[in-house]
N, C-alpha and C positions, 0 to 999 in steps of 0.2 A: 958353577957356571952362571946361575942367575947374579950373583952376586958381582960377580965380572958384566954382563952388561949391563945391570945398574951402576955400576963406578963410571964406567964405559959412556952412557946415558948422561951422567951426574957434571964428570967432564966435560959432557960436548954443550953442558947450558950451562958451567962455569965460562966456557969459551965464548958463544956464542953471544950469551947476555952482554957483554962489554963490547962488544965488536958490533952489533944493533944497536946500541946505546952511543958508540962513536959515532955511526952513519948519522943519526940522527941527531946530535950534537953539531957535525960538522955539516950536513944539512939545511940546519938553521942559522950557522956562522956563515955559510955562503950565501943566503937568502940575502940575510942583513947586509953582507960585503957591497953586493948589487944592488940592490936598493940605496945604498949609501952615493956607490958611483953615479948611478942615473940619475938620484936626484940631485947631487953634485953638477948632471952634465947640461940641467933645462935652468938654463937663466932665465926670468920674462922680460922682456924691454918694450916700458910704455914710450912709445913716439907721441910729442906733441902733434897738434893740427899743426905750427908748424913744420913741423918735421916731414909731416906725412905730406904736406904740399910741396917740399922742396922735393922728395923722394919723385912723385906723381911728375914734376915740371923735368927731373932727369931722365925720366923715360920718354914721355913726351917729346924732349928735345934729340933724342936719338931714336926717335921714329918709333918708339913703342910705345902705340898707342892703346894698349891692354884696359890703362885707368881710366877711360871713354868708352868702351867696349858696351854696343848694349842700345836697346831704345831708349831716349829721351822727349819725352812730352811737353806739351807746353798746356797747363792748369787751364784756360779760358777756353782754347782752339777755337780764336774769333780768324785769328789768321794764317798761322801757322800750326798745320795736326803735330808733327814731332819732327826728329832727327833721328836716324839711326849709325852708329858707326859700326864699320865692319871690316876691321883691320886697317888698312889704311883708307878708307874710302867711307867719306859719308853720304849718305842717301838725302834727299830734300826733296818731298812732292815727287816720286819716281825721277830725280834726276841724280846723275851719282859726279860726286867731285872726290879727287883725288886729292889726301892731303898730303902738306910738307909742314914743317917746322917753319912759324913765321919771323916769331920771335916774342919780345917782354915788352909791352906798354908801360912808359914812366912810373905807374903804379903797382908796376911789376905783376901783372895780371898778363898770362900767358896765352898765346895767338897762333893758330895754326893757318896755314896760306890755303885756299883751298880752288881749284884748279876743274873748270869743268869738263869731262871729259869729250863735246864738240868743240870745245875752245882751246887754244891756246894762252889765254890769257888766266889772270886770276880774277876771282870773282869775292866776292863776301868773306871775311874773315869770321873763320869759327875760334870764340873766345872761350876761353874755362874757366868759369870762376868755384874754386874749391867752395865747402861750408865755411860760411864767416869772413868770407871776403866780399866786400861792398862792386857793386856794380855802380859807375858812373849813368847822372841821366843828367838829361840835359830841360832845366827847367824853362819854366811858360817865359821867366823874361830872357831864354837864352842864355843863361848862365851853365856853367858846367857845376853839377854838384855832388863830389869824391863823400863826402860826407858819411854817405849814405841814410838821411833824414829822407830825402826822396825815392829811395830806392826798395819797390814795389816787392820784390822777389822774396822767394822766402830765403833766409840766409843762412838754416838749419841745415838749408841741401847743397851738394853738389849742383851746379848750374852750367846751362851751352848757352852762349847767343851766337846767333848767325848774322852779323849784319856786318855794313861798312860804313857806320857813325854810331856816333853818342845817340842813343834812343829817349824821347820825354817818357814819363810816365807809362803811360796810356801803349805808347807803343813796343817799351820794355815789356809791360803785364803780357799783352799777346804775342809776344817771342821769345821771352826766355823759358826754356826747356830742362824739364827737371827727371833725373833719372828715373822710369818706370819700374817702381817696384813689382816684383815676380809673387 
């Protein structure tokens, strides 16, 4: 009888052992399977600064104004403390304007219409200028200069201006608006 359940015994870890031995083979064949697929499924894709401003100008242009979302400062606050946008509506000094898509400047620097909300009319144009796009100013002898040799801003950030002309110098530095970092 002993001898019977050690045969008995001797069997069930002949059987056993390969059958634990599969699990764990076929365990790590499907580890690797998936792993293979997933990392198959993450492509990365670098966007240029172009790219990423043509992306920003199509939202933009169909009212999603998501890429604006947020305070914006202005470095000096000689005259202007900031802007805030808040879905479609920008704030200026407690007054709130409601915006539209205005359109593209010759320079293709993108323009929002912005609309106050006692008025019927439009007031000041809110401009974006991505990083690394030049802000036009308008030099001492009157000249327009696209250049950007006179253009004050820093060009590393995102940029607002709120106005309705070509700004000098002087009065670019106290109004262009730079996103508040958090």
């Amino acid at each position: 009888m002993k001898i019977t359940v050690k045969i008995i015994l001797m069997l069930g870890l002949i059987v056993m052992i390969p059958s634990v031995l599969g699990v764990i083979v076929n365990n790590k064949q499907i580890q690797k399977a998936e792993k293979i697929s997933h990392d198959s499924l993450i492509h990365r894709v670098d966007y240029t600064d172009g790219e990423i401003r043509e992306l920003e100008y199509k939202q933009l242009e169909n009212g999603n104004y998501s890429a604006l979302q947020g305070v914006w400062k202005n470095d000096t606050k000689k005259t202007l403390a900031g802007l805030t946008v808040d879905g479609g509506i920008l704030l200026v000094k407690e007054k709130r304007y409601f915006l539209s898509f205005g359109g593209r400047t010759a320079e293709d620097t993108l323009y929002l219409k912005t609309q106050s909300e006692n008025s019927h009319r439009n007031t000041a144009q809110l401009y974006f200028y991505p990083k690394g796009v030049v802000i036009p100013v308008r030099t001492k002898t009157g000249e327009i200069d696209y250049s950007g040799s006179h253009d004050p801003s820093d060009q590393t950030r995102d940029r607002l201006l709120f106005s309705q002309t070509i700004l000098s110098e002087e009065e670019l530095k106290n109004n262009v608006c730079y996103r508040k970092e958090l």
